[in-house]
DOLUM-117164 format. One record per residue (C-alpha): x, y, z; residue in one letter. Coordinates in Angstrom, 2 decimals. Layout:
REM DOLUM-117164
rec px: X; py: Y; pz: Z; res: A;
...
This chain:
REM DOLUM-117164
rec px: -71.68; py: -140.64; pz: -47.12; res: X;
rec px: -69.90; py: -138.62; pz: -44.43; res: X;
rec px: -71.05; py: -139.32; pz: -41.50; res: X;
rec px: -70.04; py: -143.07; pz: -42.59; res: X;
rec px: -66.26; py: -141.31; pz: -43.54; res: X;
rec px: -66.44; py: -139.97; pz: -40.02; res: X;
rec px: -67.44; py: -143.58; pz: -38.57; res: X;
rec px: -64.36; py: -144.95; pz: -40.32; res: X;
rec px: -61.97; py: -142.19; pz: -39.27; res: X;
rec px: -63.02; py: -143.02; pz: -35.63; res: X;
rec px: -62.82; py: -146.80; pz: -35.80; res: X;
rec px: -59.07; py: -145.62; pz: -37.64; res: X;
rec px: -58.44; py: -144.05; pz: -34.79; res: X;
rec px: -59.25; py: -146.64; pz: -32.44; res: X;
rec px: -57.15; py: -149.51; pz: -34.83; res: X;
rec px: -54.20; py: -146.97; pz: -34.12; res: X;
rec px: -54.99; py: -146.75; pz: -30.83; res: X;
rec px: -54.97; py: -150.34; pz: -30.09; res: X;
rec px: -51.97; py: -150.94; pz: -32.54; res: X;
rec px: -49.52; py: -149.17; pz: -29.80; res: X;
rec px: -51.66; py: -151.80; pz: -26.73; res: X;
rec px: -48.20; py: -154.09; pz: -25.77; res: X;
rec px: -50.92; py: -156.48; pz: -24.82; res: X;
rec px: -52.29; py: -156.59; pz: -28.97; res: X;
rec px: -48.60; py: -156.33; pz: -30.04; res: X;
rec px: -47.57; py: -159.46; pz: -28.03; res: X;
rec px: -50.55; py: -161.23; pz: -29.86; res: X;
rec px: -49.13; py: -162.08; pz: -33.01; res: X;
rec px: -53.14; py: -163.02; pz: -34.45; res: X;
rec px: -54.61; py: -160.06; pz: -33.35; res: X;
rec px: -51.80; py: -157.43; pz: -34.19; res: X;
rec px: -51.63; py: -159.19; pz: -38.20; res: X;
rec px: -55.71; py: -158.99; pz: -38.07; res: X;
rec px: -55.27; py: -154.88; pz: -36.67; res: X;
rec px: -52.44; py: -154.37; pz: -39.20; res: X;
rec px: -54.91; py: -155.73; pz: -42.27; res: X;
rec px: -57.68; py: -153.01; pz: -40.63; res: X;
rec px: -55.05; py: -150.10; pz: -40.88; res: X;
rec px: -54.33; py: -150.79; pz: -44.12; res: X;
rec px: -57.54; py: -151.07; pz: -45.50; res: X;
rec px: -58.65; py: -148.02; pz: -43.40; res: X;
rec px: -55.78; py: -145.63; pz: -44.34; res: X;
rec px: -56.57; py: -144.78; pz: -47.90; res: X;
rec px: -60.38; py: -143.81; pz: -47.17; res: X;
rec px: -58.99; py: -141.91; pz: -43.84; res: X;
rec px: -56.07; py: -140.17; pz: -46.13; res: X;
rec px: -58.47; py: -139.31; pz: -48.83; res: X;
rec px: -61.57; py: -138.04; pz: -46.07; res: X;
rec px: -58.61; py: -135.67; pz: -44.32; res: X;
rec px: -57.95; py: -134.73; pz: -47.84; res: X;
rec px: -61.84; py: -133.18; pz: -48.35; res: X;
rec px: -62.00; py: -131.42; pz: -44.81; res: X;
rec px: -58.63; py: -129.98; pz: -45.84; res: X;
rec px: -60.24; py: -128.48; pz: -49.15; res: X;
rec px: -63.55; py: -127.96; pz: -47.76; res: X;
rec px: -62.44; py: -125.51; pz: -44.33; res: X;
rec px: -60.16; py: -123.56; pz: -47.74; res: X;
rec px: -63.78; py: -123.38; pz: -49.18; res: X;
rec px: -65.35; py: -122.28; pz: -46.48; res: X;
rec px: -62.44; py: -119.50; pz: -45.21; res: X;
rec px: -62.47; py: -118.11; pz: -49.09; res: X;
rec px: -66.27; py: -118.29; pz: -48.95; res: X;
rec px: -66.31; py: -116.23; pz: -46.08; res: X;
rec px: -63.37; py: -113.50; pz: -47.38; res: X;
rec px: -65.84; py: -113.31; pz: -50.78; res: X;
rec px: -68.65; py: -112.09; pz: -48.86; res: X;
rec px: -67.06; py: -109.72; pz: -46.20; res: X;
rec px: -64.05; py: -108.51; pz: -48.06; res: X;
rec px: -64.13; py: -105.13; pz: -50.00; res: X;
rec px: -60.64; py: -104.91; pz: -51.46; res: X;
rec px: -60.70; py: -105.90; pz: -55.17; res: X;
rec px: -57.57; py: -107.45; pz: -55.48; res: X;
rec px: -58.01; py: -110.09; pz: -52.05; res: X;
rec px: -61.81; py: -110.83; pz: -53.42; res: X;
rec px: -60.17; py: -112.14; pz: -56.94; res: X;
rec px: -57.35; py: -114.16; pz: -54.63; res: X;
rec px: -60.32; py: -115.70; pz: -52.35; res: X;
rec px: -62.44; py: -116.07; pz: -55.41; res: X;
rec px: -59.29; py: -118.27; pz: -56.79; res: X;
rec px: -59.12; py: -120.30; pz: -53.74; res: X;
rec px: -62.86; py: -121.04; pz: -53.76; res: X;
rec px: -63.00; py: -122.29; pz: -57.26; res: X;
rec px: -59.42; py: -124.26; pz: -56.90; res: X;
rec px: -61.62; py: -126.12; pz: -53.28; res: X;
rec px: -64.54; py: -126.38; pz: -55.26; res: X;
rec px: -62.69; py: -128.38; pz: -57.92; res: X;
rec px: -60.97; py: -130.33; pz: -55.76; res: X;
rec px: -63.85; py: -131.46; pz: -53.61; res: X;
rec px: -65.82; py: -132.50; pz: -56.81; res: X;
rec px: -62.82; py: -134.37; pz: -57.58; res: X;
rec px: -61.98; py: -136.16; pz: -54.02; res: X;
rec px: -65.80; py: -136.65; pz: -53.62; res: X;
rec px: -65.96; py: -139.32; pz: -56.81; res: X;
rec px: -62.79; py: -140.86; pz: -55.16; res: X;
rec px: -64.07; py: -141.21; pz: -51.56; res: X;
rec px: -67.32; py: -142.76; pz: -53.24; res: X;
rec px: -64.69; py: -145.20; pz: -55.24; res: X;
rec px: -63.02; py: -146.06; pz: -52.06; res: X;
rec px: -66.57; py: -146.65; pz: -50.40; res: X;
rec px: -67.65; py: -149.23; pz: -52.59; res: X;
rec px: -68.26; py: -153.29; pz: -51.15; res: X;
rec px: -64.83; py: -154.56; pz: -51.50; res: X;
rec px: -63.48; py: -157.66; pz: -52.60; res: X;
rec px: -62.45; py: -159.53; pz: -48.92; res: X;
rec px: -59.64; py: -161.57; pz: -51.58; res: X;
rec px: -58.56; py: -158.57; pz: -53.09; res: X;
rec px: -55.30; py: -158.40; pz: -50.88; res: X;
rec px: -54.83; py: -162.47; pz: -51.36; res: X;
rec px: -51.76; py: -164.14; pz: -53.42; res: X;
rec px: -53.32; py: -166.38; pz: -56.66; res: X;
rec px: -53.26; py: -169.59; pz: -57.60; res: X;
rec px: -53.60; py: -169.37; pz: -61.83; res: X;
rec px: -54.44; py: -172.29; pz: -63.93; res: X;
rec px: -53.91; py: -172.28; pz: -67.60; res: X;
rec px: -55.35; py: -175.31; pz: -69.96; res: X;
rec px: -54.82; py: -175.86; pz: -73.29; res: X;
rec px: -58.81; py: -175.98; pz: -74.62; res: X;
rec px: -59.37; py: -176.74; pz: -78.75; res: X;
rec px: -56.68; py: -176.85; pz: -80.96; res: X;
rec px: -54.17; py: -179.11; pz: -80.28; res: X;
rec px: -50.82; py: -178.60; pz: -80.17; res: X;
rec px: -51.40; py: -174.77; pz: -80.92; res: X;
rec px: -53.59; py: -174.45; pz: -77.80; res: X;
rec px: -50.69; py: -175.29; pz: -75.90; res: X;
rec px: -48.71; py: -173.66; pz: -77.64; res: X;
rec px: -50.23; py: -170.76; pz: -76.65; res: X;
rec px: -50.92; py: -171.88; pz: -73.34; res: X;
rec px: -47.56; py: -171.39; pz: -72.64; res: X;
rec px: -47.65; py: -168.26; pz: -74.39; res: X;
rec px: -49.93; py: -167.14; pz: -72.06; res: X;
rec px: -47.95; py: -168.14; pz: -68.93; res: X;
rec px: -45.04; py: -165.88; pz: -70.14; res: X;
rec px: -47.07; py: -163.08; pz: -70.48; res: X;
rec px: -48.57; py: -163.34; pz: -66.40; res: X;
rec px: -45.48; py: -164.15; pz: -65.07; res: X;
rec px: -43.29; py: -161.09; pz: -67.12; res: X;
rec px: -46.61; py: -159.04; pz: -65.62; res: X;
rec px: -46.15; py: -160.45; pz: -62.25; res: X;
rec px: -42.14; py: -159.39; pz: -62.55; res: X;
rec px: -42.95; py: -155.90; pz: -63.99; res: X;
rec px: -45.39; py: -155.63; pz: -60.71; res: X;
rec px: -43.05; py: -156.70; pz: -58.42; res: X;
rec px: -44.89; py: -159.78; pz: -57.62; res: X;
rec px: -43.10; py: -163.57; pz: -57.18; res: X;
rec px: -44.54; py: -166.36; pz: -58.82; res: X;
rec px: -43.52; py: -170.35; pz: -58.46; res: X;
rec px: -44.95; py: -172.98; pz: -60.67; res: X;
rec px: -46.83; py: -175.86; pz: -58.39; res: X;
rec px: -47.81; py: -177.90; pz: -61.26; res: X;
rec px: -46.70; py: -178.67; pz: -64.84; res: X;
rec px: -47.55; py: -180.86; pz: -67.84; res: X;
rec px: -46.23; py: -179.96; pz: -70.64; res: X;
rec px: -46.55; py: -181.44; pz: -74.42; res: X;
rec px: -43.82; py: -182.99; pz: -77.05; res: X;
rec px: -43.79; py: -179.96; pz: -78.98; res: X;
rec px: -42.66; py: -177.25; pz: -75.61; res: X;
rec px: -46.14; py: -176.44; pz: -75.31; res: X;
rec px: -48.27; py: -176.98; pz: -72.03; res: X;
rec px: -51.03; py: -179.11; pz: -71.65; res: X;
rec px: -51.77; py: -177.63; pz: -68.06; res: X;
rec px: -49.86; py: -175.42; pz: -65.48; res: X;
rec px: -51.01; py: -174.41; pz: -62.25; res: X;
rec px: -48.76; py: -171.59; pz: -60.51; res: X;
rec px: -48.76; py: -168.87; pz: -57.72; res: X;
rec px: -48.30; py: -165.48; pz: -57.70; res: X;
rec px: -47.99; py: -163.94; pz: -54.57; res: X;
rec px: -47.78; py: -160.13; pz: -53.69; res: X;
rec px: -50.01; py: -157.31; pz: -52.19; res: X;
rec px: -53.30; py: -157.27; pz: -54.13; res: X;
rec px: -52.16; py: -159.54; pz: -56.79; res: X;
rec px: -55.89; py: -161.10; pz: -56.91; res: X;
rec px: -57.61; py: -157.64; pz: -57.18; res: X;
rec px: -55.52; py: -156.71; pz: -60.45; res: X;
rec px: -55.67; py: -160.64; pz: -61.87; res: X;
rec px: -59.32; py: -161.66; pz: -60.90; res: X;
rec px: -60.95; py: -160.29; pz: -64.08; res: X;
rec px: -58.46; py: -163.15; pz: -66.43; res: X;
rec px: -60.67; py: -165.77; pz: -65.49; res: X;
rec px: -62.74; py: -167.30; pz: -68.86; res: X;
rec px: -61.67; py: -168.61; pz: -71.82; res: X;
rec px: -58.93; py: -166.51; pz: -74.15; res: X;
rec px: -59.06; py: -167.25; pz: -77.76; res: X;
rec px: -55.97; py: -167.12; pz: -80.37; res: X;
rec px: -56.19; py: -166.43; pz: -83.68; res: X;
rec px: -52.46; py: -166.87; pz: -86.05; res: X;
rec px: -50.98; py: -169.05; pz: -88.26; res: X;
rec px: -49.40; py: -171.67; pz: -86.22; res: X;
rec px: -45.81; py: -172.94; pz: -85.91; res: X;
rec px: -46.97; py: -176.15; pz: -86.85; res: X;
rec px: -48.82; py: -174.79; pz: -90.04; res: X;
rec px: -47.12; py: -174.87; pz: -93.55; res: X;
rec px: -49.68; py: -173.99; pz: -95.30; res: X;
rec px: -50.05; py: -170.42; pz: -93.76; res: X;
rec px: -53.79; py: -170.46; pz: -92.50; res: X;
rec px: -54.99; py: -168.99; pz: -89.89; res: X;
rec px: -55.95; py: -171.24; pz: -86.84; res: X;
rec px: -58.45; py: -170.55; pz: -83.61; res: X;
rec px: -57.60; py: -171.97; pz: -81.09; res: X;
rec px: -58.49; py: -171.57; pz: -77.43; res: X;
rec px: -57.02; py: -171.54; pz: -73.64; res: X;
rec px: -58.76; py: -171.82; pz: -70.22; res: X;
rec px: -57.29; py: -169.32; pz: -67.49; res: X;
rec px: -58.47; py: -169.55; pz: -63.92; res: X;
rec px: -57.52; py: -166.92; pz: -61.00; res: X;
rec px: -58.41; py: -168.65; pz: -57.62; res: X;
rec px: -57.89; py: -166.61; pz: -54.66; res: X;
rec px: -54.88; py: -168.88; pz: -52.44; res: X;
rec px: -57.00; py: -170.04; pz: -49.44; res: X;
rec px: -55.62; py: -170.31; pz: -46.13; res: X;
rec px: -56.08; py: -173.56; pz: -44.23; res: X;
rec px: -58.64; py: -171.49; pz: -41.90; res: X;
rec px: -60.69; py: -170.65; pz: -44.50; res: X;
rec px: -61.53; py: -174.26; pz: -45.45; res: X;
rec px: -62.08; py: -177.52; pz: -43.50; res: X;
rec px: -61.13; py: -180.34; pz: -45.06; res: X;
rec px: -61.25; py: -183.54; pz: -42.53; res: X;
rec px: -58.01; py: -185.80; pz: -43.94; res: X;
rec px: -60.47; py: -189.19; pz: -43.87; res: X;
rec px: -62.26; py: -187.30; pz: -47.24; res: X;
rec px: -59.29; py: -187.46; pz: -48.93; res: X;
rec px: -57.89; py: -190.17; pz: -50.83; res: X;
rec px: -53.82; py: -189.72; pz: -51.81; res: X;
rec px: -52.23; py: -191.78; pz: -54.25; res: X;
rec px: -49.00; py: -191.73; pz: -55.63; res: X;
rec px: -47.08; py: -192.65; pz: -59.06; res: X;
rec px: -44.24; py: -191.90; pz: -60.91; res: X;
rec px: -44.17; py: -188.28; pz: -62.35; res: X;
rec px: -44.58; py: -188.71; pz: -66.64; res: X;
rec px: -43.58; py: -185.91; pz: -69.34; res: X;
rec px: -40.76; py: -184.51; pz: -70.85; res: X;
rec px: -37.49; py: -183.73; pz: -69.20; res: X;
rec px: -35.73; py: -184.46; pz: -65.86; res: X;
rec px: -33.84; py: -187.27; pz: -64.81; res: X;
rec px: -36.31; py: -188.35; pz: -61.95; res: X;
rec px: -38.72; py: -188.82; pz: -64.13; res: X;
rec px: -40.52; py: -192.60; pz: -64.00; res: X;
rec px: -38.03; py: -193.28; pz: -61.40; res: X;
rec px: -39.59; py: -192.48; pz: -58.19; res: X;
rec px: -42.83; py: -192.45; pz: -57.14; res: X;
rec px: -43.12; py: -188.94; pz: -56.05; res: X;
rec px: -46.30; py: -187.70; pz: -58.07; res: X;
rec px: -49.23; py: -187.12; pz: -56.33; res: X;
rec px: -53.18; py: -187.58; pz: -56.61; res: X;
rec px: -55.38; py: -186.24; pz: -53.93; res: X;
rec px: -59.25; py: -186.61; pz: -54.80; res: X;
rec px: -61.47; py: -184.87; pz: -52.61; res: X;
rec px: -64.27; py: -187.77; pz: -51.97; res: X;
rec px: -67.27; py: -184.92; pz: -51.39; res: X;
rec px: -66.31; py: -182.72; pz: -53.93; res: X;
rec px: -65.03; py: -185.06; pz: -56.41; res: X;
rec px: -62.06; py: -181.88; pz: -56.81; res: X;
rec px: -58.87; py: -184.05; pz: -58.10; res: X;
rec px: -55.36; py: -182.91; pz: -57.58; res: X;
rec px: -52.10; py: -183.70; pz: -59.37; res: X;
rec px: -48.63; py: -182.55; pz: -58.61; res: X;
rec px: -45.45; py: -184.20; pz: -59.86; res: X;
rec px: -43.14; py: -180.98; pz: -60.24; res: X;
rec px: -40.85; py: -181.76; pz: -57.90; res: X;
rec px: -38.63; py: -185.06; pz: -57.13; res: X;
rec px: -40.12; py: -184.56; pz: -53.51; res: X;
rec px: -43.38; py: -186.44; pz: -52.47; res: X;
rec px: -43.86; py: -184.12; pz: -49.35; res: X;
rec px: -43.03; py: -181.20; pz: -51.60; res: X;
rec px: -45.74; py: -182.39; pz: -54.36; res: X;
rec px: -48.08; py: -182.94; pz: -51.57; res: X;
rec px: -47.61; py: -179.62; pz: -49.62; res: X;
rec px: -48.14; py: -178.03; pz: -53.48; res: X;
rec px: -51.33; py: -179.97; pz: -54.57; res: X;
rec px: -52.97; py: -179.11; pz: -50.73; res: X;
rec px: -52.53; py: -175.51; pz: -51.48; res: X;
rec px: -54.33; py: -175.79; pz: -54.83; res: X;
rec px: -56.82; py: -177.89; pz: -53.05; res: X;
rec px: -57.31; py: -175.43; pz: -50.44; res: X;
rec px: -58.23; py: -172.96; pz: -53.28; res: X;
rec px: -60.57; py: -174.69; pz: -55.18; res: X;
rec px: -62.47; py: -175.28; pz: -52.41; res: X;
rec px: -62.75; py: -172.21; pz: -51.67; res: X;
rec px: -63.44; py: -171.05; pz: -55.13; res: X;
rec px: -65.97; py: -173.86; pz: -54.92; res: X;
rec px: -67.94; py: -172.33; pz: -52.21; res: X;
rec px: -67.66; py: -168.84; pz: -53.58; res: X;
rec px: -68.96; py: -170.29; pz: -57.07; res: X;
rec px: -71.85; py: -171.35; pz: -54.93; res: X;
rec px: -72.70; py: -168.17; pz: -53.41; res: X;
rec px: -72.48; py: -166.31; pz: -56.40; res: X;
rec px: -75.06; py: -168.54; pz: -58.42; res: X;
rec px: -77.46; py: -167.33; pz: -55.13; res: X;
rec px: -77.02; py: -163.85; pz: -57.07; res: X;
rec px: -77.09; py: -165.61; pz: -60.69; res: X;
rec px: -78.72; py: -162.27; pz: -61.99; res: X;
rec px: -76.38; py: -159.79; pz: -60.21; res: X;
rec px: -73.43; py: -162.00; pz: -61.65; res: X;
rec px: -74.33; py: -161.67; pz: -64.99; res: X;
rec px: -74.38; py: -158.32; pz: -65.22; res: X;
rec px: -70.77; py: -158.04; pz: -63.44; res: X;
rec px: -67.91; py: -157.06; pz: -65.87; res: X;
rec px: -65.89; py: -160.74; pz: -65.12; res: X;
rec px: -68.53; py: -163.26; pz: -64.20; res: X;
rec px: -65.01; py: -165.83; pz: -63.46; res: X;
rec px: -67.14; py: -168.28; pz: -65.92; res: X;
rec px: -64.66; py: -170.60; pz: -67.29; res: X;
rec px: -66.85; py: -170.88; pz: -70.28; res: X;
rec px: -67.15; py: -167.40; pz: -71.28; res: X;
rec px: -65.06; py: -166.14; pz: -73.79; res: X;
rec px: -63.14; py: -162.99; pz: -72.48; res: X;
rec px: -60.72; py: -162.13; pz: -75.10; res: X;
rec px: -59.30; py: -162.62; pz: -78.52; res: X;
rec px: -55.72; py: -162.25; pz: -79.32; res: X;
rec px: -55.52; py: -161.73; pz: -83.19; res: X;
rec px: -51.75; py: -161.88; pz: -84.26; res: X;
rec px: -52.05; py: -160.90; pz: -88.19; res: X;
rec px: -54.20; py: -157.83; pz: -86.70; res: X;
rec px: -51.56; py: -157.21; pz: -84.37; res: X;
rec px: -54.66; py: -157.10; pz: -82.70; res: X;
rec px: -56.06; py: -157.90; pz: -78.40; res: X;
rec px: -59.69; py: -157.25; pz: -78.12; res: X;
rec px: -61.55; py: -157.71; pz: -74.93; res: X;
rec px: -65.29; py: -158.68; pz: -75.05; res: X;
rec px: -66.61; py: -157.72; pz: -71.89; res: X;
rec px: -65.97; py: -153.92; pz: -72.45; res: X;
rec px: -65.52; py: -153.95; pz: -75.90; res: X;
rec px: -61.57; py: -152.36; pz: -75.51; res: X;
rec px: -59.38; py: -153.41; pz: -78.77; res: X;
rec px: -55.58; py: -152.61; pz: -78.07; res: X;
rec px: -53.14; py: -152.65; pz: -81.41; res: X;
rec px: -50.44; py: -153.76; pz: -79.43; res: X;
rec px: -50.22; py: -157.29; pz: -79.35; res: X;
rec px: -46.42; py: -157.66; pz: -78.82; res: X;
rec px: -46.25; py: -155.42; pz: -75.92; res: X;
rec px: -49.20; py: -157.33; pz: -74.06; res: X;
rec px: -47.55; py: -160.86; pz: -74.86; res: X;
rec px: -44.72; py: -159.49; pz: -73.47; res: X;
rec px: -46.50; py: -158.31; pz: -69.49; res: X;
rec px: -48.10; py: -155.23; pz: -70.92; res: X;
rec px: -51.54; py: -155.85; pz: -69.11; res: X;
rec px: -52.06; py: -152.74; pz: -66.83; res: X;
rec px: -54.20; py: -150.97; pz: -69.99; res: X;
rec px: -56.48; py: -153.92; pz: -70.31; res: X;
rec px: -56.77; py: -154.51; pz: -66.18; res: X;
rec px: -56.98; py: -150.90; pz: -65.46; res: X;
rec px: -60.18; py: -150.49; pz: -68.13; res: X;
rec px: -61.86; py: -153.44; pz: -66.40; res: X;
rec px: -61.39; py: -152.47; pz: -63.12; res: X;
rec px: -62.64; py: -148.71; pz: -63.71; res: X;
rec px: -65.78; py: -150.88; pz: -65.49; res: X;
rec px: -66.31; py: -152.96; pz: -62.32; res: X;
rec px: -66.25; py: -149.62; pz: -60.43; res: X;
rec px: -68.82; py: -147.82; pz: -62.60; res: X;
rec px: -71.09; py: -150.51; pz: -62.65; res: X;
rec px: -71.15; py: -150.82; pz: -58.27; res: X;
rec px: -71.29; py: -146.97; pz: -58.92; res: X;
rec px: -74.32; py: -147.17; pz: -60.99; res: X;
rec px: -76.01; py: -149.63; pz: -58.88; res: X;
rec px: -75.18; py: -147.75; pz: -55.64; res: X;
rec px: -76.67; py: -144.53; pz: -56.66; res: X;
């Protein structure tokens, strides 16, 4: 493991290096590719000149222990050694942590889509539900989010919504919401005072940029038709909705948020873009069909991730068997309990597969 930390403090050392080159700087590619390095460099390099820090106060105190006679300096060094010791063992499991295969969409913006699955009007109901609750996360987080499509139902519920949210590693803490999240309450819409199951869809695609994926404009076929739904003046008076159908992948787009066409169309590309992408990482992943079941979020849309039981006050998450008795708070943006446990999951299991 350390001669690899001393690999990456060198190639930090030469990102810095070249980060100061007027020739990179005036290279606006190169110097946003460099910048991306440093980034992802600086934590491991911060953490590594953390452990030779500890380790030379190990090694001084190690040496006082063994020469020194004086009683009172070989209790002080004795002290040190045990505080180094500590801390090594401690900085050790971190630098192995930081060392694990990373994610290359971690640092990417996402694209989530939420779909009202069984139950009617309470599935969208609660699909909506569920859009409050990422996008009061995404504003606790500091993140921005921007709604690129909408349908919603009679009753204010939502049918289906695709929106962004875009900030700095807001796919590394959202990539685990991706499966199907199940509701059980007594519904508005219920007199009777039984409990209904219902269920919503949630997908986290990683926003693709137009390098990533090559689509050739003669696959696509765009149509356009006047937007439908509740609310809005505009609506079924323009055609400004858009289709775009994919021909080889059969992937269908639909955006009629905005009175714009162009702006429709600019919004369904960028979905597009990502499910393509998503598409293609689907496919790799079956390649490893074995490794990906054993992973903590297998970003199944059929699997069942989580149960929200209201008269339990109640959030329980399958995959790592966490149950959280605080079902307001969480409805409300209170997610980092629930992402924190499955990321620490995802890292023992690479852990455990590493050693």
């Amino acid at each position: 493991m350390f001669d690899k930390l001393a690999d990456i403090k060198t190639k930090f050392e030469e990102v810095e290096s070249r980060l100061s080159d007027g020739a990179v700087i005036s290279d606006r590619e190169a110097y946003s590719a460099l910048m991306k390095e440093h980034k992802r460099l600086l934590p491991i390099v911060e953490k590594y000149n953390e452990y030779e820090k500890y380790s030379a106060q190990q090694a001084e105190a190690k040496e006082l222990l063994d020469t020194e006679k004086d009683r009172e300096l070989r209790e002080l060094a004795e002290a040190e050694y045990l505080e180094a010791k500590e801390k090594l063992e401690t900085i050790s499991d971190e630098l192995k942590i930081l060392l694990l295969p990373r994610d290359e969409n971690d640092d990417k913006n996402v694209i989530v889509e939420i779909r009202a699955g069984a139950g009617g009007d309470e599935a969208a109901l609660f699909a909506g539900s569920l859009y409050r609750m990422y996008t009061m996360y995404a504003d606790t987080h500091g993140f921005k989010h921007e709604v690129l499509n909408l349908s919603e139902t009679g009753l204010g519920g939502i049918k289906e919504i695709s929106f962004e949210i875009s900030g700095d590693g807001a796919f590394a803490k959202l990539k685990f919401e991706s499966g199907v999240h199940r509701v059980q309450r007594v519904p508005e819409t219920e007199s009777g005072g039984r409990i209904h199951t219902s269920t919503v869809t949630v997908a986290v695609l990683p926003e693709a940029e137009e390098t990533e994926v090559n689509i050739d404009p003669s696959d696509l076929q765009i149509d356009t038709y006047r937007s439908g739904g509740a609310g809005g003046q505009h609506v079924n008076k323009t055609e400004s909705a858009i289709r775009i159908t994919h021909i080889p992948t059969g992937i269908v787009v639909e955006c009629q948020d905005e009175r714009s066409q162009y702006k429709n169309k600019d919004r369904a590309m960028k979905i597009l873009y990502s499910r393509i992408l998503e598409q293609e990482r689907e496919k790799q992943m079956g390649e490893i069909a074995a490794e990906r079941r054993s992973q903590v979020g297998t970003g199944d849309r059929s699997e069942r991730i989580r149960t929200y039981n209201f008269p339990q006050g109640r959030v329980t998450d399958h995959r790592i068997g966490l149950s959280l008795y605080k079902i307001d708070a969480i409805m409300n943006g209170d997610l980092d309990e629930i992402i924190t446990s499955l990321i620490t999951a995802d890292q023992a299991r690479k852990l455990a597969e590493a050693e």
